[in-house]
ZABA-410240 format. One record per residue: residue number from 1; x, y, z of N, C-alpha, C in turn. Coordinates in pm, 1 decimal. Atoms other than C-alpha are relative to their C-alpha. Layout:
<atoms>
NUM:X:Y:Z:X:Y:Z:X:Y:Z .
...
</atoms>
This chain:
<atoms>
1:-50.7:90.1:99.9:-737.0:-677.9:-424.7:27.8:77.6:-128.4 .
2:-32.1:-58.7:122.2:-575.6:-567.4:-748.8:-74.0:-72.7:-83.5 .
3:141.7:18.3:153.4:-821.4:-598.1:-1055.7:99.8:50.0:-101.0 .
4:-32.9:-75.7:124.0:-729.6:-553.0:-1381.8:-59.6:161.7:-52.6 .
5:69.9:-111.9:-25.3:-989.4:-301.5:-1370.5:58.0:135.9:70.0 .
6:-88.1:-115.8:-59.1:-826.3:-116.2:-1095.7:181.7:35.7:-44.5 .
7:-76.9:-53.5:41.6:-482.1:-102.7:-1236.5:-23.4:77.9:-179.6 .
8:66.8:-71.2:152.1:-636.0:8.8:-1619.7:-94.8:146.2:71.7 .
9:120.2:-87.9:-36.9:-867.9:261.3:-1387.0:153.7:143.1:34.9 .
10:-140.3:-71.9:-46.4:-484.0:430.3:-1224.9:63.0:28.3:-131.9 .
11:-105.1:-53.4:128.7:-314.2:436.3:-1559.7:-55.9:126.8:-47.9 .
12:55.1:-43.7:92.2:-584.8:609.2:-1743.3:-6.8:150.6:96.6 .
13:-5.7:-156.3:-93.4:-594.3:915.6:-1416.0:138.0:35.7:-6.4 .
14:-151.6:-14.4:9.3:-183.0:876.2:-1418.0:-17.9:107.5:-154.2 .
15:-67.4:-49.0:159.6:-182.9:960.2:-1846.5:-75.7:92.3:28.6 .
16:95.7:-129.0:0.6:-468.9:1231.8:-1795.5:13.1:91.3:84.8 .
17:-39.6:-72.7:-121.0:-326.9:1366.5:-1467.2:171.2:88.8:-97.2 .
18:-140.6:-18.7:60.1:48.2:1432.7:-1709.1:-98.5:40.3:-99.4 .
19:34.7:-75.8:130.0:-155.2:1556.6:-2036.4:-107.5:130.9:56.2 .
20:118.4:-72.4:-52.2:-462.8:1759.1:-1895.0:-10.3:24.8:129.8 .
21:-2.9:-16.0:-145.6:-460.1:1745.2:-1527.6:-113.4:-92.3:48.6 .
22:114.6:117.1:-73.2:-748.9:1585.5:-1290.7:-88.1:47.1:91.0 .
23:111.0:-82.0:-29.8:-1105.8:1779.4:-1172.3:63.6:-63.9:192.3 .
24:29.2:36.9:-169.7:-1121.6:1753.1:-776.2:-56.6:-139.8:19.2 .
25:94.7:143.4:21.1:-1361.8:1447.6:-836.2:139.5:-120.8:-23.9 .
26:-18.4:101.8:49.8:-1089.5:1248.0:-1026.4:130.3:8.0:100.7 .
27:-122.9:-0.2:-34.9:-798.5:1351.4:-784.4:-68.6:-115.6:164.7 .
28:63.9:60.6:-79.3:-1010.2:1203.9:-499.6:-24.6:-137.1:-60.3 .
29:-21.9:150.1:46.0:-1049.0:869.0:-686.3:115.0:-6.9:-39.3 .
30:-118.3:50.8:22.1:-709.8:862.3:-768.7:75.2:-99.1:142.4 .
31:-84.0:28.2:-138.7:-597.0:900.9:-403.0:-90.5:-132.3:61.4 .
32:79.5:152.0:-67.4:-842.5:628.1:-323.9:5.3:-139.9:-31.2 .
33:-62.5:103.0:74.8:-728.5:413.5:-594.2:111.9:-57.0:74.1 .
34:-113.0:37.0:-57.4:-378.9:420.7:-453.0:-25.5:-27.9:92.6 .
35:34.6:71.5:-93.6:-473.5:348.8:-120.5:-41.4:-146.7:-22.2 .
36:85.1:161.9:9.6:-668.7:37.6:-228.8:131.7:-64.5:-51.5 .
37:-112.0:103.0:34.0:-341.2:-74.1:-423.9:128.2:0.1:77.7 .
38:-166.1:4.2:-101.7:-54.7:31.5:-176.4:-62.4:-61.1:119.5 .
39:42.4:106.6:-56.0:-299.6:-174.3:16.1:14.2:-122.7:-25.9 .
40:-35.5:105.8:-9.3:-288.4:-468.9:-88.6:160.6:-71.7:-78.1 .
41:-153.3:61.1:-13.3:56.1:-482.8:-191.7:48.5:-19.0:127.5 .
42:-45.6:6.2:-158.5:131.5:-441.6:201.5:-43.7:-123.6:57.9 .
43:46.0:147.3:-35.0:-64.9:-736.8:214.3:64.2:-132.0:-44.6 .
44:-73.9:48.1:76.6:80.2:-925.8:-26.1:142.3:-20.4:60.4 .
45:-140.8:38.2:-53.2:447.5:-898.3:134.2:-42.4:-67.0:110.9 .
46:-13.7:54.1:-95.1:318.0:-943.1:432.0:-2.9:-148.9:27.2 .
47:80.2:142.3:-9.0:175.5:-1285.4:408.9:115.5:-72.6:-120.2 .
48:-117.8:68.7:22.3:502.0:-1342.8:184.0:103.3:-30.5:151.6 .
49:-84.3:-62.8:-157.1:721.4:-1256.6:488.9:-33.4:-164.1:104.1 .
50:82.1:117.7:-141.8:467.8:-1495.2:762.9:21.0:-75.6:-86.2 .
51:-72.6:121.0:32.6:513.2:-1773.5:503.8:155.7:-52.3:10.2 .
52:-126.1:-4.7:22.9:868.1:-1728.2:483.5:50.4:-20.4:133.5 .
53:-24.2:26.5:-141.8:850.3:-1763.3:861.4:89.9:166.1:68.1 .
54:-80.8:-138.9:-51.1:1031.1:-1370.3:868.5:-51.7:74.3:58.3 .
55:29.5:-95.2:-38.8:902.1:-1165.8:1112.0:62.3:98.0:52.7 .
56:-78.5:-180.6:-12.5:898.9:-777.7:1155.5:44.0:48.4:113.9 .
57:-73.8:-56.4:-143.1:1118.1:-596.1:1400.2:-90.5:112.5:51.5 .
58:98.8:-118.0:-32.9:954.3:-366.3:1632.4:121.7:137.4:-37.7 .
59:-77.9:-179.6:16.6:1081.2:10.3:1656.0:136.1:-1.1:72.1 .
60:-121.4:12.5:-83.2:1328.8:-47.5:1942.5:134.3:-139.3:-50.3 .
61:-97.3:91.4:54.8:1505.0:-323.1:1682.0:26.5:-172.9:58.3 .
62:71.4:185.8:-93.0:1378.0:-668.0:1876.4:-77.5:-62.6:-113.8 .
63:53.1:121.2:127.5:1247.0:-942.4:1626.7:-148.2:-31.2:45.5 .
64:157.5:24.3:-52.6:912.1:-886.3:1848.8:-70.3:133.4:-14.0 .
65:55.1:-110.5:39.5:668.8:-675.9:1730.0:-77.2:52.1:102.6 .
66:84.0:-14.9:-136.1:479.5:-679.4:2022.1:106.1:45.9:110.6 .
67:-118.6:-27.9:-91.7:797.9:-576.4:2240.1:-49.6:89.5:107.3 .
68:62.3:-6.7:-104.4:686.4:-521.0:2602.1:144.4:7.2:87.7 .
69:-147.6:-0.8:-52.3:1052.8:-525.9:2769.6:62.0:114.9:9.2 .
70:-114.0:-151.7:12.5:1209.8:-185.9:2645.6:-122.1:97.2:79.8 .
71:43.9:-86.8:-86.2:1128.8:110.0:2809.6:15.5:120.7:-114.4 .
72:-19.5:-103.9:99.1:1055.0:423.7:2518.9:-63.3:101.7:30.8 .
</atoms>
């Protein structure tokens, strides 16, 4: 879930990562930060999307994600 917390926690490694740089420690909470938020944005569409009734195409371009038919 996005927090105010966690986007004020990303800015403040973003501005200090561009002026000073970022110890091993803080590059490792960065990358963990982002994960947690390019997480739940993925969530976020998704569950826009399933309301919206739009579901995702598989790989072979079928409107079933589960696609059991093609041969790859």
């Amino acid at each position: 879930m996005i927090t105010a917390e966690l986007l004020q926690r990303i800015n403040e490694l973003a501005g200090k990562k561009k002026v000073e740089g970022l110890t091993p420690t803080e590059l490792a909470e960065q990358k963990r930060l982002y994960k947690i938020y390019l997480a739940s944005i993925r969530e976020q569409v998704t569950t826009q999307l399933d309301e919206a009734g739009i579901k995702p195409k598989s790989k072979c371009g079928c409107h079933d994600a589960n696609c059991k038919h093609h041969h790859h």
